[in-house]
N, C-alpha and C positions, 0 to 999 in steps of 0.2 A: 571453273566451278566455284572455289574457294577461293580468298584474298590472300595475295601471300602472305601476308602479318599472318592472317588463320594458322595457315601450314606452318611457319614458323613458329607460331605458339605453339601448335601441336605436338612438332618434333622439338621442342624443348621440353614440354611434359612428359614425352614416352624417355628422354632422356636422364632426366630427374627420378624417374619412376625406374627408369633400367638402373641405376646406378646406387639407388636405395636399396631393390631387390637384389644386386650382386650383393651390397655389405653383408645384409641379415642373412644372406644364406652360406655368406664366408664365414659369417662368426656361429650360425646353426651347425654349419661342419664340424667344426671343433668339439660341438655335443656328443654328437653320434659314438664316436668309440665308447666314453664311459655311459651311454647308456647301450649298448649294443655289450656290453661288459654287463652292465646292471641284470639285462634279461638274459644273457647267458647264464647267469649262474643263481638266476632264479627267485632275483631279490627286485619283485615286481611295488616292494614299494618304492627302493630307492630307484628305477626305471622312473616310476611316474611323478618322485621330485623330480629329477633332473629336468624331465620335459616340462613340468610346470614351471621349476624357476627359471628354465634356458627361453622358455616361452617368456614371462614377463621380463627378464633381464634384455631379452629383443626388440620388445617394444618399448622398454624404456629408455634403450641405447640409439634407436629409432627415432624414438619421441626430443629426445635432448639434443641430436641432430638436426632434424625436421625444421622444431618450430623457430628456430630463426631463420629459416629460408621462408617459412611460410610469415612469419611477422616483417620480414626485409626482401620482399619479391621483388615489390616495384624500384628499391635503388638496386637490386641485383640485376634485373633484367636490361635497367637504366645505364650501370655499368658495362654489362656484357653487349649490348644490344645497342646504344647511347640512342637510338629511337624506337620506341613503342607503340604497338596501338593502344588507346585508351582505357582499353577492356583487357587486352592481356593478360594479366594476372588474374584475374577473376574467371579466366578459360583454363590458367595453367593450377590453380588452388581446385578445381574440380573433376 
């Protein structure tokens, strides 16, 4: 049905993407007590800092990860992969 280079790009995007969502949700762990602390004792502003700065501090810890894999796809995949199809990275960047 699909070329293998396809399936290959694919299961290297669910990869990439699985391994992005482990980090951010290892380092959201870490939130949860002091904000599970926050609203226990009733202090609903500092509850909804925490979430708003653990929220940008994620996507910025995220983001500073990310975009060298998204700006160095094609020597990454070149490395890992040493043959690509053409389009590749423009399957695995979407």
């Amino acid at each position: 049905m699909f070329n293998p280079t396809v399936v290959a790009a694919r299961a290297i995007a669910v990869q990439i993407v699985g391994f992005t969502n482990i980090f951010a949700q290892n380092f959201n762990t870490a939130l949860y007590p002091p904000i599970i602390k926050s609203y226990a004792s009733n202090n609903k502003e500092e509850m909804y800092s925490l979430v708003y700065n653990g929220s940008k501090l994620t996507f910025f810890l995220m983001w500073i990860i990310l975009l060298p894999i998204i700006f160095k796809i094609e020597f990454l995949l070149d490395f890992w992969l040493k043959k690509i199809h053409l389009l590749m990275h423009i399957y695995l960047l979407n």
